[in-house]
PQR file of N, CA, C, O and H, with PARSE charges and radii, in Angstrom:
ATOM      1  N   UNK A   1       3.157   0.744   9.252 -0.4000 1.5000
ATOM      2  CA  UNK A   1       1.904   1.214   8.718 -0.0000 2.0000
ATOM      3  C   UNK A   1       2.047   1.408   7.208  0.5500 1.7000
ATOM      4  O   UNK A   1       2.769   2.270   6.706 -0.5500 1.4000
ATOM      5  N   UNK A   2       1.171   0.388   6.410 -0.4000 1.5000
ATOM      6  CA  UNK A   2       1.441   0.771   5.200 -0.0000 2.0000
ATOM      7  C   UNK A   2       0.147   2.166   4.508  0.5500 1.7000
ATOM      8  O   UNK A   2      -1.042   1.848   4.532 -0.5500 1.4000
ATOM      9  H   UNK A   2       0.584  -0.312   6.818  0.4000 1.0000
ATOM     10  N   UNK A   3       0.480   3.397   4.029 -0.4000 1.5000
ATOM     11  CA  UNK A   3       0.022   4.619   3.635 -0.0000 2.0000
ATOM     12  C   UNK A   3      -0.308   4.199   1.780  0.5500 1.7000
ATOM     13  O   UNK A   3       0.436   3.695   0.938 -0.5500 1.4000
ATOM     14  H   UNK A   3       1.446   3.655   4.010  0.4000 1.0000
ATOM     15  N   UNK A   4      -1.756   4.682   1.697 -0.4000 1.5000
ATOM     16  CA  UNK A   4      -2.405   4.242   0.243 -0.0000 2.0000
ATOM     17  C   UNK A   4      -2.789   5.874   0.098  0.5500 1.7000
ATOM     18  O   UNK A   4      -3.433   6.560   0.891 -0.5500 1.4000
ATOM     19  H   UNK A   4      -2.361   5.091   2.381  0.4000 1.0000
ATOM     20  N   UNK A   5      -2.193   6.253  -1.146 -0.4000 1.5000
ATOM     21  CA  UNK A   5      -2.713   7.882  -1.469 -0.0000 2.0000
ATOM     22  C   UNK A   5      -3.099   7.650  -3.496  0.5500 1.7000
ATOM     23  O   UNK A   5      -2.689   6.898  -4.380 -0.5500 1.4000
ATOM     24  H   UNK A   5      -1.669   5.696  -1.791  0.4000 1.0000
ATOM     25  N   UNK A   6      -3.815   8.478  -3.424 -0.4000 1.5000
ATOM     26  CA  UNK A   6      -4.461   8.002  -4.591 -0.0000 2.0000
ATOM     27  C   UNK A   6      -3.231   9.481  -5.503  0.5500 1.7000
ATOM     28  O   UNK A   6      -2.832   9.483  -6.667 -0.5500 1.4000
ATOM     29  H   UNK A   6      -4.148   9.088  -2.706  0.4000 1.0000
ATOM     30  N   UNK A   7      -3.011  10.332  -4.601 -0.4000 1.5000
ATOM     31  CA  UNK A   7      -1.817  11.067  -5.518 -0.0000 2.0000
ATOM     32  C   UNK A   7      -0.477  11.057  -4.214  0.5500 1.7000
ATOM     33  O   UNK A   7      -0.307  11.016  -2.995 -0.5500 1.4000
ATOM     34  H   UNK A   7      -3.335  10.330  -3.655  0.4000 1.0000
ATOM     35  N   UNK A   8       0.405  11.142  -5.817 -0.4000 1.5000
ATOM     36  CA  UNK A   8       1.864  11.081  -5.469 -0.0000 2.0000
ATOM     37  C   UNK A   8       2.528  11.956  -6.304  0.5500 1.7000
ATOM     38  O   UNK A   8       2.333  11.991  -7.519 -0.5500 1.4000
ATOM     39  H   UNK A   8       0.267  11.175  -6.807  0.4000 1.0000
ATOM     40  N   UNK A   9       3.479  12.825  -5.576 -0.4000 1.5000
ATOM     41  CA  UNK A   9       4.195  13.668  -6.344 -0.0000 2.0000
ATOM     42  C   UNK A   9       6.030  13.054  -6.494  0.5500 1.7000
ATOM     43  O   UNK A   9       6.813  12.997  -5.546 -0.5500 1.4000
ATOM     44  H   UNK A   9       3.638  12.796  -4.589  0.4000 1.0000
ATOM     45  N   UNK A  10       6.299  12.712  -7.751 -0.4000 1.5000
ATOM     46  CA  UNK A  10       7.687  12.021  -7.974 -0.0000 2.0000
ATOM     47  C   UNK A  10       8.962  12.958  -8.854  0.5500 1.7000
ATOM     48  O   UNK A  10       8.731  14.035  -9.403 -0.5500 1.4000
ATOM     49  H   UNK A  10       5.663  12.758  -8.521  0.4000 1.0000
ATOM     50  N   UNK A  11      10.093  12.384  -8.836 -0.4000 1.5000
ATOM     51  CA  UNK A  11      11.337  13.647  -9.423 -0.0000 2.0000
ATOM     52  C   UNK A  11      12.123  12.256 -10.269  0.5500 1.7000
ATOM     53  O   UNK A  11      12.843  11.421  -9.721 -0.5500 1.4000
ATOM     54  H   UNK A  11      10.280  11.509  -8.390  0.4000 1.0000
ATOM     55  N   UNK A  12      11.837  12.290 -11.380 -0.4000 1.5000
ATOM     56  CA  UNK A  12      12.932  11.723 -11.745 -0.0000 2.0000
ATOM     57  C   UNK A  12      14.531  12.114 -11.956  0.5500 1.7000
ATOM     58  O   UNK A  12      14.786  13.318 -11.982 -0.5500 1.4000
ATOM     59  H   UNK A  12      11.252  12.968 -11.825  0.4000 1.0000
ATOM     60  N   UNK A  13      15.632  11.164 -12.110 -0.4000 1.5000
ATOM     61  CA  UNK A  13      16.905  11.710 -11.754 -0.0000 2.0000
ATOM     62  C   UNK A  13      17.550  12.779 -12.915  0.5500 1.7000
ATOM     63  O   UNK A  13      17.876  12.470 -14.061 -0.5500 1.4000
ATOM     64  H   UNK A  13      15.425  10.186 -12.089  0.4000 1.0000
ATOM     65  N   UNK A  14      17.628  13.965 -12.360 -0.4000 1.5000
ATOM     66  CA  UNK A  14      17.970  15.485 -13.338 -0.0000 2.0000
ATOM     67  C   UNK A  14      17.066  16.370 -13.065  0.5500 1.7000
ATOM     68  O   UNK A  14      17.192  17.576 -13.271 -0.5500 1.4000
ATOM     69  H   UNK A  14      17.363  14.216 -11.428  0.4000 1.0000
ATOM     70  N   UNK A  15      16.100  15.822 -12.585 -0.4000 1.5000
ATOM     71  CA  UNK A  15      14.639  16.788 -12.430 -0.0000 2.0000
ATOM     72  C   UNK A  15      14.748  17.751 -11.695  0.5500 1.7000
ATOM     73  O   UNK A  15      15.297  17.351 -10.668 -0.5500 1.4000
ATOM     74  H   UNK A  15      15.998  14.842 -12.417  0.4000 1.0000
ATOM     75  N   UNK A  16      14.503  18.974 -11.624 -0.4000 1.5000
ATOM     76  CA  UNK A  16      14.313  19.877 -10.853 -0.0000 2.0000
ATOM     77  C   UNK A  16      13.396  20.260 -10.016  0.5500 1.7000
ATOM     78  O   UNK A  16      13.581  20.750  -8.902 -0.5500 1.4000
ATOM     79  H   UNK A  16      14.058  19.299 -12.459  0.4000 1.0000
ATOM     80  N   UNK A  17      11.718  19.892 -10.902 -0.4000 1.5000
ATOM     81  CA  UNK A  17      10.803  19.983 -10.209 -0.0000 2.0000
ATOM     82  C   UNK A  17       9.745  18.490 -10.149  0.5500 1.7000
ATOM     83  O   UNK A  17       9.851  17.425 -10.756 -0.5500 1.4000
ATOM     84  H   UNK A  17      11.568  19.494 -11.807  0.4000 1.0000
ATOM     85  N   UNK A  18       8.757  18.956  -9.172 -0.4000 1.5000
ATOM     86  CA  UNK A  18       8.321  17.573  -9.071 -0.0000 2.0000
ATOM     87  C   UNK A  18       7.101  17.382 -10.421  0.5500 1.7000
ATOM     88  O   UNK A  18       6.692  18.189 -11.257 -0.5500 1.4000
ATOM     89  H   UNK A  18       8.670  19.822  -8.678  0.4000 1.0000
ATOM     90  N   UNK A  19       6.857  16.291 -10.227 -0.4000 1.5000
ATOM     91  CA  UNK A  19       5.340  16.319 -11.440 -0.0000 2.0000
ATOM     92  C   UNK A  19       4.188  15.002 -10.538  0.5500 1.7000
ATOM     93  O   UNK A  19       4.443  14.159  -9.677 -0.5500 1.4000
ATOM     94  H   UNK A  19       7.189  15.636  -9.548  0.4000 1.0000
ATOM     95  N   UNK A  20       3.249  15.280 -11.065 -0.4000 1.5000
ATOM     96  CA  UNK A  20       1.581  14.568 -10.459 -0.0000 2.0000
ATOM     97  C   UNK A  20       1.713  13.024 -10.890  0.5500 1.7000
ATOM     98  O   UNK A  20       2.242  12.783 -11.976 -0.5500 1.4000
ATOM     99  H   UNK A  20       3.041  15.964 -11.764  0.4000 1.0000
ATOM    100  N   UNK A  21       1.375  12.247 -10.297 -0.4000 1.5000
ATOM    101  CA  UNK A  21       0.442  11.116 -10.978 -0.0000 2.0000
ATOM    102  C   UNK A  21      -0.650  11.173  -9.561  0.5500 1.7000
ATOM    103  O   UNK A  21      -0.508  11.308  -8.346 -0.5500 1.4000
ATOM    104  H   UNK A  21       0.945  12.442  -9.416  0.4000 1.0000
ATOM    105  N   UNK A  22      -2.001  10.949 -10.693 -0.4000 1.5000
ATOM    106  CA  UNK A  22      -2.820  10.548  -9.362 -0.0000 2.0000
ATOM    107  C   UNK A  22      -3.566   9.220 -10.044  0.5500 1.7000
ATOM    108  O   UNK A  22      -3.654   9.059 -11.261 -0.5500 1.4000
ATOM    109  H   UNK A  22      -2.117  10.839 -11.680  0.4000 1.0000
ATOM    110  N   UNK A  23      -4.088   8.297  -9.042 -0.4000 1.5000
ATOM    111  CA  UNK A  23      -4.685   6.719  -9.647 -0.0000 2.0000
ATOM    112  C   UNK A  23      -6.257   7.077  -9.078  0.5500 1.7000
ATOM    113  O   UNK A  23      -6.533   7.963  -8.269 -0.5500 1.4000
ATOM    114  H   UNK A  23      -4.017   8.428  -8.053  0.4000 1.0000
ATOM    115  N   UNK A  24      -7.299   6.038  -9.799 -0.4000 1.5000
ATOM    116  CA  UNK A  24      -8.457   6.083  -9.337 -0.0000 2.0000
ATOM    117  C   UNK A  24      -8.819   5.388  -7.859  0.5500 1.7000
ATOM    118  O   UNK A  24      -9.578   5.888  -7.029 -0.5500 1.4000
ATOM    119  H   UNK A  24      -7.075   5.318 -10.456  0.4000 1.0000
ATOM    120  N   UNK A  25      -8.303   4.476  -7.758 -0.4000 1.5000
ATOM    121  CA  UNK A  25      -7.774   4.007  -6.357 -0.0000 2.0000
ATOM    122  C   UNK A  25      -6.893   4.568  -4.984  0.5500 1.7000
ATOM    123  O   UNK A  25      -6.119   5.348  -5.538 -0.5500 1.4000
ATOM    124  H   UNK A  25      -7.686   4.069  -8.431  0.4000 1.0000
ATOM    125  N   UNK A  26      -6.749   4.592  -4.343 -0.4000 1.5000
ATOM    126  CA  UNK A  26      -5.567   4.594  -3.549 -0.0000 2.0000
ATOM    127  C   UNK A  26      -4.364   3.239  -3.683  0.5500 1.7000
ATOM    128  O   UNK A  26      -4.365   2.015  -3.549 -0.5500 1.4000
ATOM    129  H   UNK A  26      -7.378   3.957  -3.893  0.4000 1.0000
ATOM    130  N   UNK A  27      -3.629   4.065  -3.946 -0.4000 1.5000
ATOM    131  CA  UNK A  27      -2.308   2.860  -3.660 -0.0000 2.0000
ATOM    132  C   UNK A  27      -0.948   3.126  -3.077  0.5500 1.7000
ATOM    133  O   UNK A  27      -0.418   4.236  -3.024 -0.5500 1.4000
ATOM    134  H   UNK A  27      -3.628   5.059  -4.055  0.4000 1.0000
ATOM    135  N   UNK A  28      -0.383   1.874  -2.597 -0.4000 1.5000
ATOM    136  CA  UNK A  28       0.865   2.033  -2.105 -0.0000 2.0000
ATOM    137  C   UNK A  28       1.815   2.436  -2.708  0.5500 1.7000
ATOM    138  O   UNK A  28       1.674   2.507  -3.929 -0.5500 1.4000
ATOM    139  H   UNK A  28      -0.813   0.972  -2.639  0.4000 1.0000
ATOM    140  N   UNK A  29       3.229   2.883  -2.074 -0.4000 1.5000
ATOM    141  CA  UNK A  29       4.373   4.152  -2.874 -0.0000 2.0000
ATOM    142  C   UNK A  29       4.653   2.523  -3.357  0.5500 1.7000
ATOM    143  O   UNK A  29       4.544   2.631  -4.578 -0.5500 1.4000
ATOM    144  H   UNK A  29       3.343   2.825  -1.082  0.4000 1.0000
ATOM    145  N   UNK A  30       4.902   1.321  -3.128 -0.4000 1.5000
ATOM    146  CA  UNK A  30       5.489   0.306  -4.356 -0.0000 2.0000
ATOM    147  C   UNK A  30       4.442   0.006  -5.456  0.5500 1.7000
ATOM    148  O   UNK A  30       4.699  -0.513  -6.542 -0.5500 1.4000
ATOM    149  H   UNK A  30       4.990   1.234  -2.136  0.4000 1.0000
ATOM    150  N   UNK A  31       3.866   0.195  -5.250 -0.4000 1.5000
ATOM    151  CA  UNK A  31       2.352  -0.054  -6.613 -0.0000 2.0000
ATOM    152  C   UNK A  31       2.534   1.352  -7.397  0.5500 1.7000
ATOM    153  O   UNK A  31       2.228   1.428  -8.587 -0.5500 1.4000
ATOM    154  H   UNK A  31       3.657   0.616  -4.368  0.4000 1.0000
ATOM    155  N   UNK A  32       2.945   2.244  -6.822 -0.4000 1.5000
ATOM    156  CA  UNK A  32       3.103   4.005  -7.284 -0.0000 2.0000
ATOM    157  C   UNK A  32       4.702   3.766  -8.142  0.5500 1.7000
ATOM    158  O   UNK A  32       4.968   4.381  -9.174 -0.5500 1.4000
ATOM    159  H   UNK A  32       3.193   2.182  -5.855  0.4000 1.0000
ATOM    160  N   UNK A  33       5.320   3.119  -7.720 -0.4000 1.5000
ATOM    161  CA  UNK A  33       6.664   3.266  -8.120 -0.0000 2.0000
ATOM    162  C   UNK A  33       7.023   2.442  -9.392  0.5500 1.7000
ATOM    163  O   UNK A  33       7.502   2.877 -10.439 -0.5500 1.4000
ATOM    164  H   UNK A  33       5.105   2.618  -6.882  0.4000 1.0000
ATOM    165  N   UNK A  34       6.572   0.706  -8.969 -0.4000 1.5000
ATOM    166  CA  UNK A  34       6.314   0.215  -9.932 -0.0000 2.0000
ATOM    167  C   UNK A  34       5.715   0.838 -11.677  0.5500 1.7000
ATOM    168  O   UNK A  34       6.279   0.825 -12.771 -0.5500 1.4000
ATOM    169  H   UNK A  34       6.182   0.353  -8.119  0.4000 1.0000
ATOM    170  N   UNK A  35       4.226   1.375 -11.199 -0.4000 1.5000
ATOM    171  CA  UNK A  35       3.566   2.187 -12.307 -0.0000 2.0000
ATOM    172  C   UNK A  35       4.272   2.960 -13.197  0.5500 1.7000
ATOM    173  O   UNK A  35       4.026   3.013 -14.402 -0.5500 1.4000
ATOM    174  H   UNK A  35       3.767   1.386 -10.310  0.4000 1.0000
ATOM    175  N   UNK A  36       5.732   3.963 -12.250 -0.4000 1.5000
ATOM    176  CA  UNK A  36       6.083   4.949 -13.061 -0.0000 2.0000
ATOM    177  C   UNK A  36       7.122   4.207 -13.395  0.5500 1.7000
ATOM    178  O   UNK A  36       7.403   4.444 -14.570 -0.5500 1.4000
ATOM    179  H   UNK A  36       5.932   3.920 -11.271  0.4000 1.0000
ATOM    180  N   UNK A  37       7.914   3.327 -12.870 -0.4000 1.5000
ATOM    181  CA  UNK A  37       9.298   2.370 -14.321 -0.0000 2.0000
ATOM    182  C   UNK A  37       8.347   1.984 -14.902  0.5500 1.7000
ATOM    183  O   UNK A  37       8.509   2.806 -15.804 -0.5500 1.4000
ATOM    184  H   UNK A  37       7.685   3.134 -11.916  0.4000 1.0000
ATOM    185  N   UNK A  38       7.406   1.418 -15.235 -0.4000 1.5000
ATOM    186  CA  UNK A  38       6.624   0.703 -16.488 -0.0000 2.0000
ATOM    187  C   UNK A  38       6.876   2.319 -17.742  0.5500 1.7000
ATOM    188  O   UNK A  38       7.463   2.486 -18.811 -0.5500 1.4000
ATOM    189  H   UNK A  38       7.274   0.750 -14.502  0.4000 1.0000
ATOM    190  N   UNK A  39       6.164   3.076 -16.938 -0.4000 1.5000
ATOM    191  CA  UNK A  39       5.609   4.215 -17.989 -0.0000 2.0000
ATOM    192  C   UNK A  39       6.744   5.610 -18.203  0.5500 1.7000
ATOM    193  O   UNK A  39       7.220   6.062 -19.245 -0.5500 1.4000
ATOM    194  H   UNK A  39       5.688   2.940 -16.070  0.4000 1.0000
ATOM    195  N   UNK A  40       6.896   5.963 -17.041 -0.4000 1.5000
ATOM    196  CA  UNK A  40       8.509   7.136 -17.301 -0.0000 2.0000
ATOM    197  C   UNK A  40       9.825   7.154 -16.868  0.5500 1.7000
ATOM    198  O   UNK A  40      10.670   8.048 -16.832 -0.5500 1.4000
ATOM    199  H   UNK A  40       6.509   5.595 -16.195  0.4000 1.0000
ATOM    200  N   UNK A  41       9.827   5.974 -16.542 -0.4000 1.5000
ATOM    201  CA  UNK A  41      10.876   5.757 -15.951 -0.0000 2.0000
ATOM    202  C   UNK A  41      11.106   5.818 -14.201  0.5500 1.7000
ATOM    203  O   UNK A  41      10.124   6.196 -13.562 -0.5500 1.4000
ATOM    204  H   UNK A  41       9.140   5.247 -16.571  0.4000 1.0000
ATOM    205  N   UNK A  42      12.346   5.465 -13.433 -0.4000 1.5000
ATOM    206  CA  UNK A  42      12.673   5.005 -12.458 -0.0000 2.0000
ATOM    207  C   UNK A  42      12.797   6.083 -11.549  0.5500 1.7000
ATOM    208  O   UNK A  42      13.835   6.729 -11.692 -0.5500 1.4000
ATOM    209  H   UNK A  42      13.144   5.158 -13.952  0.4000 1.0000
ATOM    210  N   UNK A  43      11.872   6.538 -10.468 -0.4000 1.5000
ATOM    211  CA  UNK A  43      11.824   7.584  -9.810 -0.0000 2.0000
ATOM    212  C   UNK A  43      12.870   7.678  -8.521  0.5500 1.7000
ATOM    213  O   UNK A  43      13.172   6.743  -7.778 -0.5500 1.4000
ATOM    214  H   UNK A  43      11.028   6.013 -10.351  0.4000 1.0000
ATOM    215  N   UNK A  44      13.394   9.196  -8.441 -0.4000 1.5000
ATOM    216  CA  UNK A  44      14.471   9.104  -7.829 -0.0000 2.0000
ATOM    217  C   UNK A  44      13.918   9.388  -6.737  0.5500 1.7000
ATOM    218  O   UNK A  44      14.507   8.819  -5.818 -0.5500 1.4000
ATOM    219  H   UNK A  44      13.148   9.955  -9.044  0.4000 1.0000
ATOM    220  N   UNK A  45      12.703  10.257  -6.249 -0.4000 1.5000
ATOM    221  CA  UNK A  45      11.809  10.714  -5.258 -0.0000 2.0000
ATOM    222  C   UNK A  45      10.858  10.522  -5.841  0.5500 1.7000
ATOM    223  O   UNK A  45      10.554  10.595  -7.031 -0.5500 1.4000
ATOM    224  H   UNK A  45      12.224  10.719  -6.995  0.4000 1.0000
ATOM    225  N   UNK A  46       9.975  10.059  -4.274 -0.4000 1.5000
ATOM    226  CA  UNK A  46       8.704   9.511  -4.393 -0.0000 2.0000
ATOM    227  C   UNK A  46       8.175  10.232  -2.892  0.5500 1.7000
ATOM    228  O   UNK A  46       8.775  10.148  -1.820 -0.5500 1.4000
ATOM    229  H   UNK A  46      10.222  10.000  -3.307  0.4000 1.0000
ATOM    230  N   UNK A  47       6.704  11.055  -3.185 -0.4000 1.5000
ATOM    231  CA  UNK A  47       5.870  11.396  -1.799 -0.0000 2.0000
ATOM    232  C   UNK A  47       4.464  11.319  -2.126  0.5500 1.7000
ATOM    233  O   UNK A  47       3.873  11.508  -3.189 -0.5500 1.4000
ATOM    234  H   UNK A  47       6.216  11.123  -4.055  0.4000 1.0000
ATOM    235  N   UNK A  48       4.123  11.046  -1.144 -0.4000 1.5000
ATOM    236  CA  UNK A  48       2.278  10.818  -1.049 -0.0000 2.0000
ATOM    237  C   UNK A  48       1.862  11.683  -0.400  0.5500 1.7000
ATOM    238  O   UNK A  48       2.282  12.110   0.676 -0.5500 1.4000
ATOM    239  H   UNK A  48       4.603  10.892  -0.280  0.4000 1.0000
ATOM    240  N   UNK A  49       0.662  12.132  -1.252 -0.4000 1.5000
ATOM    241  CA  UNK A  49       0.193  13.511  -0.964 -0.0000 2.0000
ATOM    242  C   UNK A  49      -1.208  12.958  -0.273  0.5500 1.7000
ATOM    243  O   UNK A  49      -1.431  11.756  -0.419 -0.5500 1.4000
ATOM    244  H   UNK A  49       0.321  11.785  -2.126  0.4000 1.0000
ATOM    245  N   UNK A  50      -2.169  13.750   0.470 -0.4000 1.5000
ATOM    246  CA  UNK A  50      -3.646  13.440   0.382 -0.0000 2.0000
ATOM    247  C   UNK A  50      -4.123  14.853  -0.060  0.5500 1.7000
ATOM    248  O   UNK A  50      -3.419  15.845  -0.249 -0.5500 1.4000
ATOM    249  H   UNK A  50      -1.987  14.727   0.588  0.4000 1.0000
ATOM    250  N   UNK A  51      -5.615  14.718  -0.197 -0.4000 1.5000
ATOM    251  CA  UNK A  51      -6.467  15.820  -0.831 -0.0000 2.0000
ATOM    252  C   UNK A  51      -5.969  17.424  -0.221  0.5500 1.7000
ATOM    253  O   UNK A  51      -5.819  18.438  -0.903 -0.5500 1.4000
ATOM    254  H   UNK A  51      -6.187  13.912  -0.043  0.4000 1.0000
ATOM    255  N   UNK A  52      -5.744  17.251   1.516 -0.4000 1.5000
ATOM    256  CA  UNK A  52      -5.777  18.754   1.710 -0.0000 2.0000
ATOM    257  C   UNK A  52      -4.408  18.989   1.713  0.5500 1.7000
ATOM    258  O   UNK A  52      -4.175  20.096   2.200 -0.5500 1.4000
ATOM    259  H   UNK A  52      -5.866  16.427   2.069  0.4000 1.0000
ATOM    260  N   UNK A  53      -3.339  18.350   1.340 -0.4000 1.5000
ATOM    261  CA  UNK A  53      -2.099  18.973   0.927 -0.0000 2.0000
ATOM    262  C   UNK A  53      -2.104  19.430   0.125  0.5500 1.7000
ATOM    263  O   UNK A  53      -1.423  20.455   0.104 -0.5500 1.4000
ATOM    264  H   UNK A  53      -3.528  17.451   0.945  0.4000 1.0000
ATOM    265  N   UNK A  54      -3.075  18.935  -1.507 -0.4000 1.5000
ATOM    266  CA  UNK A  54      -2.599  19.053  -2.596 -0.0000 2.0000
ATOM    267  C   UNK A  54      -3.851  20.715  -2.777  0.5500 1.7000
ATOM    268  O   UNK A  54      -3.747  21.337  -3.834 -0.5500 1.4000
ATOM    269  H   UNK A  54      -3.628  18.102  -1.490  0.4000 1.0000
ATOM    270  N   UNK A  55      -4.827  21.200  -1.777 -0.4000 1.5000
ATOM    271  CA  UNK A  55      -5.276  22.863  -1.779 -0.0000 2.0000
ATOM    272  C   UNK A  55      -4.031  23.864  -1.876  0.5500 1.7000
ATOM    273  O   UNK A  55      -3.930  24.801  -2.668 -0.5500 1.4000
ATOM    274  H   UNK A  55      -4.912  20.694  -0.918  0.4000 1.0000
ATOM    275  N   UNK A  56      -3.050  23.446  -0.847 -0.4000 1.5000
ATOM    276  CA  UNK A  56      -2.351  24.429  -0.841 -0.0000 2.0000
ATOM    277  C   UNK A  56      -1.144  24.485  -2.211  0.5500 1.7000
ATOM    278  O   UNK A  56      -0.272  25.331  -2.012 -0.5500 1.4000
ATOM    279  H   UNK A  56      -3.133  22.685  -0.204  0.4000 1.0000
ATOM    280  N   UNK A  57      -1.044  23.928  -3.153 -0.4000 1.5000
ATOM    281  CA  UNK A  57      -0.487  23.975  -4.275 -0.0000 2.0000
ATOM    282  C   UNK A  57      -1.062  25.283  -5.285  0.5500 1.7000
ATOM    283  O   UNK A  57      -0.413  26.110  -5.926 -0.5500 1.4000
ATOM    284  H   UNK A  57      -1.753  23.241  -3.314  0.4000 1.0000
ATOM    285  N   UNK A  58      -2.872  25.061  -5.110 -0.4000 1.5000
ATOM    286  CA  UNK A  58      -3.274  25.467  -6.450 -0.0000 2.0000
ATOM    287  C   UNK A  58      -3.848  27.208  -5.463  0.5500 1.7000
ATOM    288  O   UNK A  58      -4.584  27.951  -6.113 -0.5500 1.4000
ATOM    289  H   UNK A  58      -3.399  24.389  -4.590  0.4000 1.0000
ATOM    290  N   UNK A  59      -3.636  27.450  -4.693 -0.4000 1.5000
ATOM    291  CA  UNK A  59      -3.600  28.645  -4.128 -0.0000 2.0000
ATOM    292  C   UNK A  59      -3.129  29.878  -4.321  0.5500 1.7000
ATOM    293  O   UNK A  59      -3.339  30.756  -3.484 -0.5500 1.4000
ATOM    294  H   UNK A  59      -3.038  26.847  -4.165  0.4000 1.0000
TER
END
């Protein structure tokens, strides 16, 4: 089953905590992964969030 989330929470390697990208689309964790080596580099963790995971953050 391939999973399309329009946010993903990623750790690059040293990171302690996680940080956001979200797209206007939904997309796949290789279209998600790809995106972030172009722009911050090579993610060591990668998770896909949907909308009602990301309530219980800002709580």
């Amino acid at each position: 089953m391939i999973v399309r989330r329009r946010t993903w929470l990623y750790r690059l390697a040293g990171q302690t905590f996680a940080q956001m990208i979200s797209f206007k689309q939904p997309v796949t964790a290789s279209i998600a992964r790809a995106t972030l080596r172009r722009t911050v580099g090579n993610p060591s963790d990668l998770w896909g969030r949907s909308k009602s995971d990301l309530l219980s953050f800002h709580r």
